[in-house]
N, C-alpha and C positions, 0 to 999 in steps of 0.2 A: 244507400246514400252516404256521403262523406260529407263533412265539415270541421275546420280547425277550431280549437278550441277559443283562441281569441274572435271568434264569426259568434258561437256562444255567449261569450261572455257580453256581445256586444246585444244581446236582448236576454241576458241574466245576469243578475247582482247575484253572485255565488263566490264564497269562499273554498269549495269544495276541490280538492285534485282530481287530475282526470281518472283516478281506480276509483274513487265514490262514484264518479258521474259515469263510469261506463257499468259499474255493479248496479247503481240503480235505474239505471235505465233496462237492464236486462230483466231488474226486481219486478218492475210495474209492466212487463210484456213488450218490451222495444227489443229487441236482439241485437248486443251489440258483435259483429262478424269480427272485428278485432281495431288494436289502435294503431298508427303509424307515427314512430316516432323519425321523422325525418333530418335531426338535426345527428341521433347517433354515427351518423357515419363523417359528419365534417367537423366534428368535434374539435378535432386534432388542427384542424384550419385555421390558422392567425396573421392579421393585416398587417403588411408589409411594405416598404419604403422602397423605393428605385432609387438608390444612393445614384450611383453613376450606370449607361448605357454607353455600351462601345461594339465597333463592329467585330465581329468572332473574325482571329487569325486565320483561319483555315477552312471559312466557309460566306458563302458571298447571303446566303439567306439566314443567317442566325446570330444571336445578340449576345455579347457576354456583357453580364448584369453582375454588379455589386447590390447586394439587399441587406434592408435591414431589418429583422422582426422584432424589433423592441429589447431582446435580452442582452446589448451589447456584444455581439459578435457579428462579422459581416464575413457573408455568405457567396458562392459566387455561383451563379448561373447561368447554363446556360439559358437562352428561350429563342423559338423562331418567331412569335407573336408580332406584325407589322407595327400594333402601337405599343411596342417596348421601349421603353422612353426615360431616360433620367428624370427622375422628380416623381413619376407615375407611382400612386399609392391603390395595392391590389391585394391579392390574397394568395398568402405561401403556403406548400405542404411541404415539411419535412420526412426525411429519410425515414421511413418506418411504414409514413401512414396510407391506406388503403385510397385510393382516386375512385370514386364508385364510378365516376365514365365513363371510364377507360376500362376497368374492371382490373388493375397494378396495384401492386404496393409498391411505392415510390423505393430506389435505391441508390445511395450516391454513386457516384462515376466520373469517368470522363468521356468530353461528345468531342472528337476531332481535336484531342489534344489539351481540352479545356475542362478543368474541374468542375461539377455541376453540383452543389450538394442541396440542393432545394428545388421546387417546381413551382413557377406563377402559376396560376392556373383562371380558366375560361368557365363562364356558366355551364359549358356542357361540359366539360371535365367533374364538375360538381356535383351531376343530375339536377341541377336548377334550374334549365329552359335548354333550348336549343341552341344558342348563340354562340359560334366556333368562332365566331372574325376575328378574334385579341383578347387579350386577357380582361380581367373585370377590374374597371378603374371605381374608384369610391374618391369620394370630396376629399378634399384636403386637410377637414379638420376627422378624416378617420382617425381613431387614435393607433397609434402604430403597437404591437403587441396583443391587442386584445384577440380574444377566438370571435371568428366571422361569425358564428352562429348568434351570440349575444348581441353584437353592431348589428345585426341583419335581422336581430328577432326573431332568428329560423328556429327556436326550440319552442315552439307550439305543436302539439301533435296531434294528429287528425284519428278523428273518431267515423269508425264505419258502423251502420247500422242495416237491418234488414228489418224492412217494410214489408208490412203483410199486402194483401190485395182491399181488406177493407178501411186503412189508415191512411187515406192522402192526405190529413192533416198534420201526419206526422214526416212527409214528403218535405218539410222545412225546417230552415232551425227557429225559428220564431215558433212552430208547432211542439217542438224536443223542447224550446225552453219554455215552453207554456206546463209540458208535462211533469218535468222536474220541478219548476216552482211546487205547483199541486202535491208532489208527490216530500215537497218539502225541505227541497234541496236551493233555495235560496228565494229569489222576490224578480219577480217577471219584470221587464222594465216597458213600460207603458207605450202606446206609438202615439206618439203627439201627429195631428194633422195639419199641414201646414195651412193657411189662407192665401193661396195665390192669386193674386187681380189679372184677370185678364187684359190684357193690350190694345188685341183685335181682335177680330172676329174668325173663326178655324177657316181656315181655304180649304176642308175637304168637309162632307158632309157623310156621313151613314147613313145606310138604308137597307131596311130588314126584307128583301124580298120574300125568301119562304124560311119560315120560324123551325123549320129541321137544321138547317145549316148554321144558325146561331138564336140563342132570345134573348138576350141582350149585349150590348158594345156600346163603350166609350171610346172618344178620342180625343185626344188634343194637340195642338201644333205648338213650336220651340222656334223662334226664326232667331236669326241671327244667332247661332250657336257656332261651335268652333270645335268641330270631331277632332280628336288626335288621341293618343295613347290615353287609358286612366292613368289613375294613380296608382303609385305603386302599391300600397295598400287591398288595394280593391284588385291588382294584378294576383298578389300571393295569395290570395281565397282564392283566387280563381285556380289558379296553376294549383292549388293545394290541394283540392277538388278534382282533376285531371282535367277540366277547362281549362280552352287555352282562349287566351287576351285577345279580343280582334279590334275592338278601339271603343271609346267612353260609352258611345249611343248603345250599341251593343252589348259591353260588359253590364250597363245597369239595367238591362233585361235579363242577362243573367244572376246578377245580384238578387233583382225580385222573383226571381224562379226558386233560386236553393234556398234564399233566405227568408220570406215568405210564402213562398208556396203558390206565388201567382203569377203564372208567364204572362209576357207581353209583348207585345213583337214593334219594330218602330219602321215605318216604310221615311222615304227619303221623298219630301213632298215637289221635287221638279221632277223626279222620275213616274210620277205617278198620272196616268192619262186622262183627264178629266178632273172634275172637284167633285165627284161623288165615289166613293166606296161601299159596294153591296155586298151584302151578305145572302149568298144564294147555293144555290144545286149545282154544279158542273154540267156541262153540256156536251152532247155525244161529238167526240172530236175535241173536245178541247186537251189541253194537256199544260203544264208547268214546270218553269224548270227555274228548281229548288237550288236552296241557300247550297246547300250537300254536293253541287256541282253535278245532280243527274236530271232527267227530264224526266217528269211520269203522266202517263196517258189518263187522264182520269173518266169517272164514272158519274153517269147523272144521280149515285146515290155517296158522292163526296161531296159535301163543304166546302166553298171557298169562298174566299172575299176576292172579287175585280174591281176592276177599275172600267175607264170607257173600251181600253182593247181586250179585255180577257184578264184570266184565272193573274193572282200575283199572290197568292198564297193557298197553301190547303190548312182550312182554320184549325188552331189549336193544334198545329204540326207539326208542319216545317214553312219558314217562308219564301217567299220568289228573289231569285239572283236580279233579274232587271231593278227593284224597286229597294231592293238595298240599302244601306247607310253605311258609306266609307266616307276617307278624309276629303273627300268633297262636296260633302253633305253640310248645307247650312240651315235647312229646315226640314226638320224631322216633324212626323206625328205617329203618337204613341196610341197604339189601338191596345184595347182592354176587354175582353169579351168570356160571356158564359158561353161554354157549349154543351152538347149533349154527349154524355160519355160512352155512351154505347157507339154512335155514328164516330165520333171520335178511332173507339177501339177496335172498329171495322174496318175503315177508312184507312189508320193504322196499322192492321194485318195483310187488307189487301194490296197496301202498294209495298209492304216489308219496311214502314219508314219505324228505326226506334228513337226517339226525338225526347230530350227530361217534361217541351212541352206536354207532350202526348201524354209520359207516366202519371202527370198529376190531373190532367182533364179526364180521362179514362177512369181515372178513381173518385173524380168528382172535384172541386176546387171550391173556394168559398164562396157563395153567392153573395154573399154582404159586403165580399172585401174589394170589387172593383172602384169603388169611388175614390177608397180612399187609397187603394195602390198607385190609381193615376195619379194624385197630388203628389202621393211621397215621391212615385217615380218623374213627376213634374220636376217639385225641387230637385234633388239631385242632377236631373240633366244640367238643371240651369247655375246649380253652383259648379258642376267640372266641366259644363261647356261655357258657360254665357247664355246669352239670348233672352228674347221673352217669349210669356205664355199667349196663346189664344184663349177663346174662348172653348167651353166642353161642347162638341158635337155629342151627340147620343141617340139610340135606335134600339126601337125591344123595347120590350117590358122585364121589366125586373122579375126574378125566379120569386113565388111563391114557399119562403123556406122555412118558416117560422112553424114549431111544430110542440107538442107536448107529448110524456111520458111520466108513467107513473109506475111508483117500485111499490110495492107490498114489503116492509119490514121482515114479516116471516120467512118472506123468500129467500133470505141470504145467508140460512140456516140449510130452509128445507133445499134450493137448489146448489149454493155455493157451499154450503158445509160451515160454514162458519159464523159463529153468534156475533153479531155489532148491532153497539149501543144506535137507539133510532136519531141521535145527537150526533155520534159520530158519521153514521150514512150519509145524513144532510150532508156535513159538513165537506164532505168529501167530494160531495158531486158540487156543491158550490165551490170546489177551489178549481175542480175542471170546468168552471165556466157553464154550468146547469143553473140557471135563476128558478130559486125555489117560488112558487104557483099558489102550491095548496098544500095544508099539510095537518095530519089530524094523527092520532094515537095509533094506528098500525099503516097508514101509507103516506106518500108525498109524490104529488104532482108536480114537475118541474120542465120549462121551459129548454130544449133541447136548442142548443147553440149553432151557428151559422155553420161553421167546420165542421162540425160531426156531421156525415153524410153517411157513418155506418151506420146511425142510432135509429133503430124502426120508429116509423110515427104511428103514433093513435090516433091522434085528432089533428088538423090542422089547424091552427089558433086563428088564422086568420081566413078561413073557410077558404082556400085558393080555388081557382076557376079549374073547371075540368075535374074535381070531385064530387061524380056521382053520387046521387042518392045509395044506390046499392054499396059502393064502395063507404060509406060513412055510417052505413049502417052496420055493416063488415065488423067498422072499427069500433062502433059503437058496444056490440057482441064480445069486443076482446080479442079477436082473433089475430088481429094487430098488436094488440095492447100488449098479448102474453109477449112476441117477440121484444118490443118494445123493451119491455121489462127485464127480459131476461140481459139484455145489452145493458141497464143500467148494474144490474146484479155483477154484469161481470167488470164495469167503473170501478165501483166497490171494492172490488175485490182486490184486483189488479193495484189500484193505489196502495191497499195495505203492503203491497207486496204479494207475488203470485205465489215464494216461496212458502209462504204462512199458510197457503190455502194447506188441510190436513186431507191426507190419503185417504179415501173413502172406500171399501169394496165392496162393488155392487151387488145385490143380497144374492144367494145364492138359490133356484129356482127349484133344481132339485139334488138329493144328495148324490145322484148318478147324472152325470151330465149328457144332453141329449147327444145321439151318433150325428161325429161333422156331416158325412156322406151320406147322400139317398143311398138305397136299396140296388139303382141303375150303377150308381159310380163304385160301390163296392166291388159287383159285378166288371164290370170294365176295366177296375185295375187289378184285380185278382186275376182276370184270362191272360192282359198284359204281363203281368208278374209270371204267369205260367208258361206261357209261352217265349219269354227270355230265359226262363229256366234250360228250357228244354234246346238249349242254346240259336233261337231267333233276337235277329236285333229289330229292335223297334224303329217303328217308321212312322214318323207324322206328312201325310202326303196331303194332297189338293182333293178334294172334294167333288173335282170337275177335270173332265179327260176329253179328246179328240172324239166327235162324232162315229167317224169310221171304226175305233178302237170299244166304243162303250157298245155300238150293235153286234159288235162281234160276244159283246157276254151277254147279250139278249137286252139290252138296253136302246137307246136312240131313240128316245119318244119325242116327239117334238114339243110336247108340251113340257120337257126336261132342257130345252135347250137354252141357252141363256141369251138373254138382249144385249147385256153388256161385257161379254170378257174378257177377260185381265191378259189374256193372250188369246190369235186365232185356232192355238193346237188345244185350247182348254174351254171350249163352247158347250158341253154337253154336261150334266151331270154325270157320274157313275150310275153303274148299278151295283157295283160290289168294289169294297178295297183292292179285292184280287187286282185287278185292271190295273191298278197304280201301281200294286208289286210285281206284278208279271213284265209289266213296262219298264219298271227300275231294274228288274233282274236282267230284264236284256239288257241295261244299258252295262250294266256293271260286266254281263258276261263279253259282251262286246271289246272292254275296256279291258279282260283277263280273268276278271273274275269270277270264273266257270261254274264256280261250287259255293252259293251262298244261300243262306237261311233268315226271311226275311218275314216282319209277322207287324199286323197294326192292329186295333181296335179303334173303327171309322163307321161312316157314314155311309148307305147304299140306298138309290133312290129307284123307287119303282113308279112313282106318281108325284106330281105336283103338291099333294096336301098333306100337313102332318102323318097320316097315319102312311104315308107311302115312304116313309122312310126306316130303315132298318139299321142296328146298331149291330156289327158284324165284326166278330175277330178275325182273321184272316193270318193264316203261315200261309209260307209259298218256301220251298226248298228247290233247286236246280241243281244241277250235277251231280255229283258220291257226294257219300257221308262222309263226314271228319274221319284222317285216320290217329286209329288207335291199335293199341298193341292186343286188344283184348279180341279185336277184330278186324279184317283184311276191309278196306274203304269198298263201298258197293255204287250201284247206281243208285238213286234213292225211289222209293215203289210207291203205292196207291197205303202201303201197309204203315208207311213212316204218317203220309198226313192221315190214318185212319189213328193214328197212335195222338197225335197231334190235338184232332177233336173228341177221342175220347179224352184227354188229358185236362184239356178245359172244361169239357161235361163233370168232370169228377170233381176238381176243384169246386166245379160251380156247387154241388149237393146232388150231383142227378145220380142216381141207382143205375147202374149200366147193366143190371138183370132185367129191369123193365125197358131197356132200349132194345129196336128192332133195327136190321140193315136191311134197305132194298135198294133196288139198282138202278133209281129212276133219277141218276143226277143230270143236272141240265145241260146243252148240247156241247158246253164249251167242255165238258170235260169226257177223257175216255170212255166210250160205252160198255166196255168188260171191264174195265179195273178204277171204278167208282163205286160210289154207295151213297143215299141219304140214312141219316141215323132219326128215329123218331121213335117217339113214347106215346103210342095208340096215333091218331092223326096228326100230332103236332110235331113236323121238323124244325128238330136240333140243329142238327149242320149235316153238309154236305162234303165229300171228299175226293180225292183219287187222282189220277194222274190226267196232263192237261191236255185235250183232245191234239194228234199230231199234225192237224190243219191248222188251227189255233198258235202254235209251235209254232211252225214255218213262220205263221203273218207275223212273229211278234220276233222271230229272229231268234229263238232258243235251239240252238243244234243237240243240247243231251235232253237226259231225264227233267223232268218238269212234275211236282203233285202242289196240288194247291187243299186246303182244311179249312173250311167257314162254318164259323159258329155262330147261331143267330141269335146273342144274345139276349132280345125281347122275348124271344119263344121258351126260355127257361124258366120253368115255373122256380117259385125260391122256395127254397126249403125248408119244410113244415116247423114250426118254431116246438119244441120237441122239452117238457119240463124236464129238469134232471134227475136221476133215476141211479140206483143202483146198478153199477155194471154186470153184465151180462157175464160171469164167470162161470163157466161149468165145472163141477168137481172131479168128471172124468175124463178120462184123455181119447181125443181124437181117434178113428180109424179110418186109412185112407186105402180105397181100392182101386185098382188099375183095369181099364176095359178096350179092347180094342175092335173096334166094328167097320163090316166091308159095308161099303155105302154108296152106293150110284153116288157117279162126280157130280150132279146137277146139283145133290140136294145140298142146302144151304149146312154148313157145320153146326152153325145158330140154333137149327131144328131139333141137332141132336143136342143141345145143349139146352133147349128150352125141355125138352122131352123128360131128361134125367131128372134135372131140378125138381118138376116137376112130380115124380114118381112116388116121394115120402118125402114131403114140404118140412115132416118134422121131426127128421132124423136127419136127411141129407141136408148138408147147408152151404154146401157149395162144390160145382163142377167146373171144370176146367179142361181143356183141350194142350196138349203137351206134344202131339208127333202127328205129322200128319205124311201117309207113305203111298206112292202112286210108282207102279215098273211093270218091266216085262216077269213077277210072281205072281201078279192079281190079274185078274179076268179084264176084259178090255173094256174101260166106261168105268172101272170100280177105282176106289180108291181106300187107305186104310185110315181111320181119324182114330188114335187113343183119347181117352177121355178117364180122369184123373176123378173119383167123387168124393168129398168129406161125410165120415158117419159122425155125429156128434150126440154120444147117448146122453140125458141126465138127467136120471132117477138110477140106473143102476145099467153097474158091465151089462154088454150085450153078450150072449151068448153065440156059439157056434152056428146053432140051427138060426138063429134072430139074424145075427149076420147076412146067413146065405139068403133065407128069404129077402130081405131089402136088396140083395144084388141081384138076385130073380127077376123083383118089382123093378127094378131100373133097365134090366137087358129087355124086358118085355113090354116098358113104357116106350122106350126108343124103337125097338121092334114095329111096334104097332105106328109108332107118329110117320116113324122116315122109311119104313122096310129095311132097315140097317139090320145086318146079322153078324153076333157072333160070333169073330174068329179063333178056332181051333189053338 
């Protein structure tokens, strides 16, 4: 919200400059967004004489002007302005200074022959209004030399604030200067109520149909009045403000909006259909069309005030074009109403209207201050228009708003941090308008104010209708109260100043701070992290894939399919992220991109209920590997995504000597060149290359392996106290074995075989060469296998040696029928 500092001054007696008043306002929790000084740029502006007008030699549209600016020199101008006129007293800019309208810095010259060395200038040359018709004429007793800005008052500067959502008290400046008095910065100035007598009797009446669309409203009627421009006064708040002027009936509804805080809206009483105005529901079909020059459809759950033909405003909004007040308005009536701010900030969203009414109804407005807005806004109609008052129409009941709260003294220690005296507390909340109640040696009950609508109530003082027992008992218990309280604590506070509050750190709970991440998110960004290593890019895809595409990886449940989706290609859930990457990999190979490496950590739905869904890492590689100089680019195999999930098994903790391969991966993938990987029953992931049916449907012409890791299936790993490392004093011996082996048996076999041989000397086997030609018998094939001896207690000997390599040829012997080779 904006307001100029003279709109201040006119409800604070304050000696303070505008850096006090914008530091304290930011001191006591007001935000100030910044100040607008808007006379800096016309500074250089000074009122100037039309000695003589003549018509320009050599041009049928433009004036050459003799001027005077007070310093005894006469200047010659040109200007094309129609009322350029000898005698005409206006406002000159000299050679140098910046035209903010125009966006120039003025330079002397000549126009068609004619010396120019100064420029009359127009409101909108000035950024002062719109007004382009001729230059700005000023009375006759302007004095000639002075700076426009001083003659014109224009060096007042506009103070911007930012309003929270629970402060619509602070929505006015009558609220801002309630604040600062309080907070010490001068003496509030009082609003006197005027006694208006009524005349006649109001020609329109109220009537509260249904109490959602208003609970109470005033009105009153102005006859014989005289709409035409305000004053200028009341213009320059406005335009200061970025309001623009529409004529007297209307500016003093916005006067009472910015400067108290209470909108009002005025209808034009021959335009209005009947002598009754209701306050009701909208009706299916009706519709309105607004001040804003659009029409909006409304809802039986909008608010409006009608008339006998229909809707003539949406309350507390915006109001109706037909029922208006312009300058042929000579009886107006001033409506004044409470509404509900919820139905407000609905009503509000759903037709997109943003209205300054709306910002302060929505945040709530002062229940107590309609009687006496109408009077003030009474007078003033009636001193800048004329006319007289009617009598007050009214309908509703008045808002039940009178409430109490009570602070605990200790609390402004134990919650806010800071020790005040229980003298000083009082005194604080009585300068914000809290009427002290009750008050004893460690608390004070106090009388919560009409304005404050952020302050929780405990009790209602004046028992209002519609508080339940239960609810009263609620408040009875405190459970009110403690909020209650804490809003006065933070009064308190904020008055001293928010800066004083002292840095408090909240105790510390342990000296190790607990892990941010579950045990699951560790897990998912570690496979993620691994699987960009291993150079895949990460993919965050949709959750839900094409029916026809999700049965193809064994998915299409029906009870997977969606009611509502976001697209008709995206109705089904998944059953694995593969689906999503296998489908962007066509798209991208489609587009050129033949050979890419793509990996997520997602979502895979097997059933409807929590437990049917799986959190699954997922590569998908297509086309050759990267090339590199260390190796010639290949197709990519079943061997890369086998590489892929053991990569993430290991990161995760898992022992790849306790993991088993079999060949039972599901249909969508190759039936020879797959595998699932599991630790006794439980499958890990599954891999290999992607069945060449599957291929065709999806549109991939090369290599295709996909690698899913089934993240929930990974046990975590034993949490393990730390120990002395494992160093042995002797050095390693490593022996080489080379065994024929029917092609069927799995390598694995012989590798489980060895291991197994002498658990506590061999401590690890490996496979290094694997040879299959026309030198081996047919069906056979050669697997070498690499074993670690690791002795410690003492060298092995020669004979110790060879037996352990006996135990290993004769453990594999016996597991696989593997023999031997020579």
């Amino acid at each position: 919200m904006k307001f100029p500092l003279s709109w201040l001054h006119a409800h604070l007696e304050t000696t303070a400059d505008t850096a006090t008043i914008a530091e304290t306002l930011t001191r006591i929790g007001i935000e100030v967004e910044g100040i607008e000084d808007r006379a800096a740029p016309l500074r250089s502006f000074v009122i100037a004489r039309v000695i003589e007008a003549v018509q320009h030699p050599n041009a049928d549209r433009l004036r050459q002007l003799r001027v005077d600016i007070g310093d005894g020199t006469e200047r010659s101008v040109v200007c094309g302005a129609p009322n350029a006129r000898t005698g005409l007293i206006g406002v000159a800019a000299l050679p140098g200074a910046f035209v903010p309208g125009t966006g120039i810095t003025l330079k002397a010259g000549e126009i068609r022959g004619v010396k120019s060395e100064a420029m009359m200038l127009s409101m909108r040359e000035m950024a002062l209004g719109e007004n382009h018709d001729g230059i700005v004429e000023l009375p006759e007793d302007a004095p000639i030399g002075t700076p426009y800005v001083e003659y014109a008052k224009l060096d007042d500067p506009i103070i911007e604030i930012k309003v929270t959502p629970n402060r619509g008290d602070a929505l006015s400046v009558h609220g801002i200067a309630r604040d600062l008095a309080a907070a010490g910065l001068g003496k509030l100035k009082p609003i006197t109520v005027p006694a208006i007598k009524p005349a006649y009797p109001s020609p329109l009446a109220w009537q509260v149909e249904d109490p959602r669309a208003c609970e109470w409203v005033l009105g009153r009627a102005v006859r014989g009045l005289k709409n035409g421009p305000s004053p200028q006064w009341l213009q320059d708040w406005l335009v200061s403000i970025g309001q623009r002027p529409i004529n007297a009936l209307v500016d003093v509804t916005n006067v009472f909006t910015f400067g108290m805080g209470r909108p009002l809206h005025v209808f034009d009483v021959a335009k209005v259909k009947g002598s009754t105005l209701t306050m009701r529901m909208a009706r299916e079909g009706e519709s309105l069309e607004a001040l804003n020059g659009k029409t909006y459809a409304l809802t039986p759950e909008d608010g409006i005030i009608a008339d006998a033909q229909g809707a003539e405003a949406l309350g507390g909004i915006v109001g109706g074009e037909p029922t208006g007040c312009d300058e042929t308005t000579t009886e107006c009536f001033i409506e004044c109403a409470v509404f509900d701010p919820v139905r407000i900030a609905l009503s509000g969203r759903r037709h997109n209207i943003f209205t300054e009414a709306r910002a302060r109804f929505e945040r709530g407005v002062d229940p107590a201050l309609p009687r006496t807005a109408l009077e003030l806004a009474t007078q003033m109609i009636l001193e800048l228009c004329g006319g007289e008052a009617s009598e007050i129409s009214e309908a509703g009941t008045e808002p039940s708003w009178r409430r109490s709260a009570t602070l605990r003294f200790e609390r402004l220690a134990g919650l806010g941090g800071q020790a005040i005296s229980r003298d000083e507390a009082v005194a604080r909340l009585n300068r914000l308008g809290f009427t002290t109640l009750g008050e004893n040696a460690t608390s004070v009950t106090v009388a919560v104010p009409s304005w404050r609508n952020d302050i929780a109530a405990a009790i209602t003082l004046d028992q209002a209708p519609g508080l339940d027992a239960a609810r009263a008992a609620k408040a009875r218990e405190g459970c009110e109260a403690v909020e209650a309280e804490a809003d006065l604590v933070e009064e308190v506070l904020r008055l001293g100043g928010l800066d004083s509050i002292p840095a408090v750190s909240l105790p510390v709970v342990a000296a190790v701070a607990a892990p941010a991440l579950s045990a699951k998110q560790v897990r998912e960004k570690l496979a993620r992290r691994t699987l960009a290593a291993r150079g895949c890019l990460d993919n965050v895809t949709y959750g839900f894939i094409d029916g026809p595409t999700a049965k193809l990886f064994g998915g299409g449940d029906p009870a997977l399919t969606l009611a509502n989706p976001i697209a008709s290609d995206l109705d089904q859930m998944r059953p694995t992220p593969a689906a999503s990457l296998l489908t962007a990999a066509a798209r991208n190979a489609a587009r050129g991109f033949a050979d890419v490496a793509l990996s997520e950590v997602g979502g895979g739905y097997v059933s409807p209920g929590a437990e049917g869904q799986k959190t699954i890492a997922v590569a998908v590689r297509i086309g050759a590997t990267p090339l590199s100089w260390a190796a010639p680019a290949r197709p990519v195999d079943a061997l890369d995504a086998k590489g892929d999930a053991q990569a993430v098994l290991e990161a995760l903790g898992v022992s790849m000597q306790g993991v088993t391969v079999s060949t039972d991966a599901p249909g969508y993938y190759h039936p020879g060149r797959s595998g699932v990987l599991r630790a006794g029953k439980n499958v890990l992931a599954q891999f290999g290359e992607v069945h060449p049916a599957l291929r065709a449907k999806l549109g991939l012409a090369g290599a295709a392996v996909v690698a899913e890791v089934f993240l929930d299936a990974v046990p975590e790993p034993k949490k393990r106290k730390k120990s002395v490392p494992d160093l042995p004093a002797f050095q390693p011996l490593r022996r080489d074995f080379a065994f024929l082996v029917d092609a069927e048996v799995p390598a694995e076999n012989l590798l489980r075989a060895a291991r197994a041989a002498d658990k506590a000397l061999i401590t690890d086997v490996v496979i290094f060469d694997r040879y299959a030609g026309d030198k081996l018998p047919e069906g056979k094939v050669s697997l070498a296998l690499q074993a670690t001896l690791q002795p410690r207690e003492r060298s092995l000997t020669d004979a110790e040696i060879e037996a352990a390599c006996q135990k290993l040829v004769a453990a594999v012997t016996k597991a696989t029928g593997a023999t031997l080779r020579g």
